[in-house]
N, C-alpha and C positions, 0 to 999 in steps of 0.2 A: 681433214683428219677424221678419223671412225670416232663413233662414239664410244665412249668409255663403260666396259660390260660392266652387268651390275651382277658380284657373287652374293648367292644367300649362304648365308652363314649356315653352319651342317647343325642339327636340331637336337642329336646326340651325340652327348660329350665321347672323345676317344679312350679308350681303356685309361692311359695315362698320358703322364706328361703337364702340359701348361696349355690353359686357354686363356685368348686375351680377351675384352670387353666384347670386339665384334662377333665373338663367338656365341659367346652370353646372351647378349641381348639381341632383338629379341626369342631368341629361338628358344631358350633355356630356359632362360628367366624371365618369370611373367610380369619385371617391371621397369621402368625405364632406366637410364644411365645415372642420373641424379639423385634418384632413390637407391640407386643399388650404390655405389659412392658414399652415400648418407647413411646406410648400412652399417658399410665399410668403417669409417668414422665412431659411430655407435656399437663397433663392435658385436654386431647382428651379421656377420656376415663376415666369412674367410677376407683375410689383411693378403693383400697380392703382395707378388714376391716383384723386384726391378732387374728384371736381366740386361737391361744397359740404360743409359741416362733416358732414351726415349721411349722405351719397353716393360709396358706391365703386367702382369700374368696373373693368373690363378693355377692354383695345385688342382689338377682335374679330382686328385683323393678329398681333397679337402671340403672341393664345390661337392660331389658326388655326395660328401657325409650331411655338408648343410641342407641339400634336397632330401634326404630321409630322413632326419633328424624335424622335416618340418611335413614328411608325411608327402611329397611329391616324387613322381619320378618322371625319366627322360620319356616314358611313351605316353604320359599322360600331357605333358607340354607339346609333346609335338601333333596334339588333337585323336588320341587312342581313346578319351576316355567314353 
């Protein structure tokens, strides 16, 4: 059996639509799954939407506005700065 390829996750977000965790981290977001969760929780951070029992998303508008709103943006995460 081949090995299983390994996709990096794209570093900026698509114009719109929904991105899930593995999109996020870490390309996006400069911190890890448990922190961004804990966030999420506290209310520091866009509440994902369930597009089915096993499916959790982010509003790419939503992520988009927390990343300005804290003074980051997508070409500076992806090492522009």
């Amino acid at each position: 059996m081949p090995p299983a390829k390994h996709i990096e996750p794209p570093s900026v977000l698509p114009p719109s639509g929904f991105v899930r965790l593995a999109q996020l981290i870490p390309g996006v977001i400069p911190f890890s799954a448990t922190t961004l969760w804990r966030k999420v929780r506290e209310k520091e951070f866009p509440q994902p939407v369930k597009l089915s029992e096993r499916v959790t998303a982010w509003k790419v508008e939503e992520v988009r506005a927390w990343m300005n709103s804290k003074g980051r943006s997508e070409e500076r995460r992806v090492g522009k700065e």
